[in-house]
KOLRODO-697681 format. One record per residue (C-alpha): x, y, z; residue in three letters. Coordinates in steps of 0.25 Angstrom, whole numbers, padded with zeros to 4 digits, always signed. Each point is the difference from the previous one (the first is absolute). Last residue first. Layout:
N
XYZALA ...
This chain:
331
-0119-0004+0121UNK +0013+0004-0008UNK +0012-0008-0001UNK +0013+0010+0002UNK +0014-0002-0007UNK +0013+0004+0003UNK +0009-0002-0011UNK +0015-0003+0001UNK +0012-0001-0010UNK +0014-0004+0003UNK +0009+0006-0010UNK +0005-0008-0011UNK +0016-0001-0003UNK +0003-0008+0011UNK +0010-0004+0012UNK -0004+0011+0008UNK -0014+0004+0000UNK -0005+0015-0004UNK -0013+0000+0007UNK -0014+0006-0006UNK -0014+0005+0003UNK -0014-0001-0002UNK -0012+0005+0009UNK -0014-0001+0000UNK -0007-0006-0013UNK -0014-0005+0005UNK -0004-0014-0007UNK -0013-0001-0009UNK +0007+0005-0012UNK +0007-0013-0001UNK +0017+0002+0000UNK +0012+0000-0007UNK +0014+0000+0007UNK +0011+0003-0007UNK +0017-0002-0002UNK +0000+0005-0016UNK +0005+0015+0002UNK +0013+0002-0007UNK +0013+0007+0004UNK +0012+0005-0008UNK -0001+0014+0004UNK -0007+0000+0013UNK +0010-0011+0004UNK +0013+0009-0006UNK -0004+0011+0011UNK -0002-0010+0009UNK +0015-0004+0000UNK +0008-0012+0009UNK -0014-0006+0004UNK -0005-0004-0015UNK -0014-0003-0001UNK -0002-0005-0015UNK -0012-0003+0003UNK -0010+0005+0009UNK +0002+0017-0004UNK -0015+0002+0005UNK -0007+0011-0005UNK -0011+0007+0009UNK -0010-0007+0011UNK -0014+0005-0007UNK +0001-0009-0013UNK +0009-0012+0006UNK -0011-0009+0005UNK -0005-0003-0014UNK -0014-0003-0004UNK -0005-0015-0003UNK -0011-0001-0010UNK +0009-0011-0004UNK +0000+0000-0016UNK -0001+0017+0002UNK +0011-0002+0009UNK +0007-0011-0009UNK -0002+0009-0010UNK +0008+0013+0006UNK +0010-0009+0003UNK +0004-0006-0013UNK -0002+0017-0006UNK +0014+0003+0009UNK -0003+0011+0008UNK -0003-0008+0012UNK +0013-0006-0001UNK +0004-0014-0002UNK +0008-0011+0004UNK -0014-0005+0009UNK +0010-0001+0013UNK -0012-0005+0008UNK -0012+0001+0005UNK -0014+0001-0006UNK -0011-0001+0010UNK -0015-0003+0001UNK -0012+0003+0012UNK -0014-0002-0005UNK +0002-0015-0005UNK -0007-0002-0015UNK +0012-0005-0005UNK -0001+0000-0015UNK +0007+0012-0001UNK +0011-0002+0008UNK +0003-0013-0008UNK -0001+0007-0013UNK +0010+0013+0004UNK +0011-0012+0006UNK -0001-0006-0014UNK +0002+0014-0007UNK +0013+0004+0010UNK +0004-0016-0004UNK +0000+0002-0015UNK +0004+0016+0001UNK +0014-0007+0007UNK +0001-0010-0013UNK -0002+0008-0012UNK +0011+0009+0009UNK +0009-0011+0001UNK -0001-0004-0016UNK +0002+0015-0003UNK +0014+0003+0009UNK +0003+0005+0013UNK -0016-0001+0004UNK +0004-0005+0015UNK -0007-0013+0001UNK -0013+0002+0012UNK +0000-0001+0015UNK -0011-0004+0005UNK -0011-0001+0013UNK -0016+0001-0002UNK -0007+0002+0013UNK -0014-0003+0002UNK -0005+0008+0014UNK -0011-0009+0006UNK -0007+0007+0013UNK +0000-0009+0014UNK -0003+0013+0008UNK +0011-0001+0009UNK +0010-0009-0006UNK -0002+0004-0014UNK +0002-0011-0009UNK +0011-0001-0010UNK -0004-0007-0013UNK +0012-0003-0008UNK +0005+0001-0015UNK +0016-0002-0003UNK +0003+0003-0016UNK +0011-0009-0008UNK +0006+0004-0011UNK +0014+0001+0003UNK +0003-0013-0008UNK -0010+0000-0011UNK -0013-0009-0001UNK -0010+0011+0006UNK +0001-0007+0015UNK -0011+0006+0010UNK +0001-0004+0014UNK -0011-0003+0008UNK -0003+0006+0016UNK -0014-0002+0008UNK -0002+0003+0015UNK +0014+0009+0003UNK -0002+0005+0013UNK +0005+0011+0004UNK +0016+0003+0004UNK +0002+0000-0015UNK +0012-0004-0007UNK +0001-0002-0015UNK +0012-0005-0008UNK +0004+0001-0015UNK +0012-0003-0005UNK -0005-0006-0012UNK -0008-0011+0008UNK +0007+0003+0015UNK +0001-0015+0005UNK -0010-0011-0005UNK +0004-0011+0007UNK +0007+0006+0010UNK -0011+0008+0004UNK +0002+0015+0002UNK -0007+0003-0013UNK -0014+0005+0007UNK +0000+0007+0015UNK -0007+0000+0012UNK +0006+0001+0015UNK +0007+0012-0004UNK +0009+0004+0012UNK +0007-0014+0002UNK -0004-0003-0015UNK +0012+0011-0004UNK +0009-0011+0002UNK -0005-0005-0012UNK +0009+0007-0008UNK +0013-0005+0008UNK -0003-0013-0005UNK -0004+0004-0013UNK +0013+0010-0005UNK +0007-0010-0009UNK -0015-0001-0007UNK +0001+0015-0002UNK -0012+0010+0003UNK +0002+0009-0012UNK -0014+0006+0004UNK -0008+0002+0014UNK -0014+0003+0004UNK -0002+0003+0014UNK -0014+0000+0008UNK -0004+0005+0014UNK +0013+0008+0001UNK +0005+0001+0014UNK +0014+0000-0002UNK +0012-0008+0009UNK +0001-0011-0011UNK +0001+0008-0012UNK +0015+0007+0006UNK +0003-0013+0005UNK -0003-0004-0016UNK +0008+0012-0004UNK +0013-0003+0010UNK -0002-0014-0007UNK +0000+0002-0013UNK +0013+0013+0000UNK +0008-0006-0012UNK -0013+0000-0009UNK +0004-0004-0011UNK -0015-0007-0004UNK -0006+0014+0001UNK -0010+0002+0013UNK -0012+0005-0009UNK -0007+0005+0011UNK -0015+0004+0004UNK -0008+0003+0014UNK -0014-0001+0002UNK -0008+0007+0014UNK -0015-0005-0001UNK -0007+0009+0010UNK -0015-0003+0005UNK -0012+0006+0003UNK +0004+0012-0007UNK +0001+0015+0004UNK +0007+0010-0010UNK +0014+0006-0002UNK +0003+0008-0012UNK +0015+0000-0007UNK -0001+0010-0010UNK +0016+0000-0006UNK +0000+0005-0014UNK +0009-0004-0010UNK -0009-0014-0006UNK -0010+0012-0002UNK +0007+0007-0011UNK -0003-0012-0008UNK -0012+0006-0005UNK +0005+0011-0003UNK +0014+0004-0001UNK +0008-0007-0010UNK -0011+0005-0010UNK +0002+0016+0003UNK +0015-0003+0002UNK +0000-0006-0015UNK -0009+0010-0005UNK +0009+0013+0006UNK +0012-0007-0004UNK -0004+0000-0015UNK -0005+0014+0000UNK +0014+0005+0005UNK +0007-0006-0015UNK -0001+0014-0005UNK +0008+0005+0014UNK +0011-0007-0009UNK +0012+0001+0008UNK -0002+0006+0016UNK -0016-0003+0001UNK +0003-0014-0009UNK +0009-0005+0010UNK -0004+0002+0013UNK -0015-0007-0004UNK +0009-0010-0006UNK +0004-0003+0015UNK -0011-0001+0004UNK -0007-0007-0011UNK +0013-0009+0005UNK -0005-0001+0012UNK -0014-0002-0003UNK +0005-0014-0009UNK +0009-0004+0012UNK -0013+0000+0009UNK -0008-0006-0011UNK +0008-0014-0001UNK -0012-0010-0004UNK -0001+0008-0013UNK +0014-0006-0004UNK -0003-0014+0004UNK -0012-0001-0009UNK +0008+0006-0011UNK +0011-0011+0000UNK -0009-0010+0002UNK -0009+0004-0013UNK -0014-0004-0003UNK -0006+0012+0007UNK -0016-0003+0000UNK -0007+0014+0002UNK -0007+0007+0011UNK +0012+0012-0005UNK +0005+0008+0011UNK +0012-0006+0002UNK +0002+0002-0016UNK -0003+0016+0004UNK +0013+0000+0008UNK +0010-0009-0010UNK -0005+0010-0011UNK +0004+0013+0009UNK +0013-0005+0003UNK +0003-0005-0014UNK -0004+0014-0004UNK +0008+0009+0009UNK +0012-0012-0003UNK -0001+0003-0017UNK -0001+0017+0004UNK +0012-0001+0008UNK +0008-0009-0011UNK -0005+0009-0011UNK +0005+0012+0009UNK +0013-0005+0002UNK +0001-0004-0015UNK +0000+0014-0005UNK -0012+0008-0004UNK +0009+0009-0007UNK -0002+0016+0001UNK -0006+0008-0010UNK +0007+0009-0006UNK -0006+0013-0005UNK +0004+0004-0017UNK +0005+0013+0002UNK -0007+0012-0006UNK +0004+0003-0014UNK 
């Protein structure tokens, strides 16, 4: 009788390959789902596509030396992860002529800043025309406004009202018309300003905020509360020029931020410029910044601007980079 032929076991190695192939692959296609996610937990995790490629990555290695079966999955994920967002990883700076140049400059300064004032001299000799800072402390406000010697106009520097949830905005045009917004939390406040071109008198509306982190699902409830008020106010302005600034505590992955630029009709300046590791930016190992990292530091803009240059500083002191976008206002 011929022998009986013996199949191999499927072993729990392969099970547990074939269980984080297809955990991978679901987590990517959610991202791409035009779908509620009433979930923090998963919210977060779709804002984090830069680890999620690395590990298709990695899985990629994986199956081709173990379960060469389990290839198709990788092939999926990395055909997924790869388009559309594949433009957030390719630098195409383009310069154009404009009439005028609107040079904005972004920082979450951290509240333990052990470095504030080598920082703010730092701020002070620049040549930004506008800067939107977060985690502005109130132990910090003398030394804060400082920064009025080189940016004559500026909202919550006034010792009645000093840095609403640690927000301050600087700007060295003026500032016509300022509110702030208060959404009946602490944190929630959002700065709005008019800044006026001082050569062709031209209205730019800037929204300024820093948003709860989404550590838990009460925080996150409340961060997609203020990201949808900031969506309303920009849509009912009828001002050609509009901002969104700030440390929104979200990436543009994550499907809070794809609303609040379909809310907004505001597009993000990050698309052409490649990823950005803003936060957590650690000094001592780049290698464990790319891997830990989030991008939530932005800047969204009105179509009618021209989108010239962006770019980044590591700043001592912080865990954020220090961000800029150079800005043109066509004729």
């Amino acid at each position: 009788m011929a022998k009986q032929q013996k199949h191999k076991p499927f072993g729990v190695l392969n099970a547990l390959i074939y269980f984080i192939n297809v955990l991978i692959l679901a987590v990517v296609i959610c991202s791409y789902m035009p779908i509620h996610y009433g979930y923090w937990w998963l919210d977060n995790l779709l804002s984090l596509k830069l680890q999620w490629a690395l590990v298709a990555l990695l899985m990629l290695a994986v199956n081709f030396f173990i379960i060469r079966k389990a290839l198709i999955f990788s092939l999926l994920t990395c055909l997924m992860l790869s388009y559309p967002p594949l433009s957030q990883f390719v630098n195409n700076t383009q310069a154009h002529e404009t009439t005028q140049l609107l040079n904005i400059a972004q920082l979450n300064l951290r509240y333990q800043n052990p470095d504030i004032e080598q920082l703010l001299e730092r701020l002070n000799s620049s040549e930004y025309d506008l800067l939107a800072l977060q985690e502005a402390s109130d132990n910090w406000h003398r030394q804060i406004q400082s920064l009025s010697k080189s940016y004559p106009y500026s909202v919550g520097t006034s010792d009645s009202s000093p840095s609403p949830s640690g927000l301050v905005l600087f700007s060295r045009w003026p500032i016509v018309e300022h509110q702030l917004h208060f959404l009946g939390y602490r944190g929630g406040h959002v700065i709005e300003a008019i800044i006026q071109s001082p050569e062709t008198s031209t209205p730019v509306q800037v929204f300024a905020l820093h948003p709860v982190s989404p550590r838990n699902a009460e925080l996150w409830q409340l961060r997609n509360k203020e990201l949808n008020s900031v969506a309303q106010l920009v849509a009912n302005s009828s001002l050609q020029y509009k901002i969104i600034i700030g440390d929104l505590n979200t990436s543009p992955w994550s499907w809070q931020f794809k609303r609040l630029q379909n809310q907004s009709l505001l597009s993000n300046t990050s698309n052409l410029f490649g990823y950005i590791p803003s936060w957590s930016y650690r000094q001592d190992n780049p290698l464990i910044t790319w891997l830990s990292s989030a991008y939530i530091d932005h800047c969204l803009i009105s179509d009618d601007f021209i989108l010239i240059d962006k770019s980044q500083e590591q700043i001592r002191g912080t865990d954020h980079l220090l961000i800029t976008t150079l800005l043109g206002m066509p004729e």
